[in-house]
Steps between C-alpha positions, in 0.01 A plus 500: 500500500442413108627861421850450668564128382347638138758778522787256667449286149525820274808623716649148426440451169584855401780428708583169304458675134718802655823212560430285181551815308879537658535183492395463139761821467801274619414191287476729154806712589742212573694564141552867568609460878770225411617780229532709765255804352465699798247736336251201467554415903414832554162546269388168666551657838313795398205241359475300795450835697300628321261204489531442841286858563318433206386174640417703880313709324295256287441319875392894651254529215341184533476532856305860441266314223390234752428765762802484710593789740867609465713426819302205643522129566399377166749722311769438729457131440479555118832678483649265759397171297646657183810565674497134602428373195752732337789347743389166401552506133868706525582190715522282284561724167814629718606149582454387135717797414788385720470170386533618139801754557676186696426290154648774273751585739421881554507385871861559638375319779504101477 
């Protein structure tokens, strides 16, 4: 029981760091978006990717160094909370987002 709610914290917070870091991504690129650089948009897409798997990986390793077997409950949890914790961040980094693109008016939308 300790090993899957120790790994469900690690997924979550690996999970957590994972969305800050595309969060922190839309918050520093704001300047470059409203100038319309595509090639930025596209270099953060590749980031956040590529963090993303970093970040699953980081989670597999640490799951292997605590003596976790591969394809059980405890890693399923782990990669499960860092999904959720993932989703929870780019909620409200997303929402900020609109919110800003509505200020600046980037947002056809009203």
């Amino acid at each position: 029981m300790t090993s899957i709610l120790m790994t469900a914290f690690a997924g979550l917070l690996f999970g957590i760091a994972w969305g800050g870091g595309a969060a922190s991504f839309l918050i520093f690129t704001r300047s470059y978006r409203m100038a319309n650089k595509r090639l930025m948009v596209h270099i953060g897409q590749i980031v956040v990717l590529a963090t993303g798997v970093g970040w699953l990986l980081l989670l597999q390793l640490f799951d292997e160094r605590i003596g976790i077997k591969r394809h059980s409950l405890p890693q399923y949890v782990a990669a499960y909370a860092c999904f959720c914790g993932w989703i929870f961040v780019l909620f409200f980094a997303v929402r900020a987002e609109r919110r800003w693109r509505k200020l600046v008016g980037l947002d056809s939308k009203a």
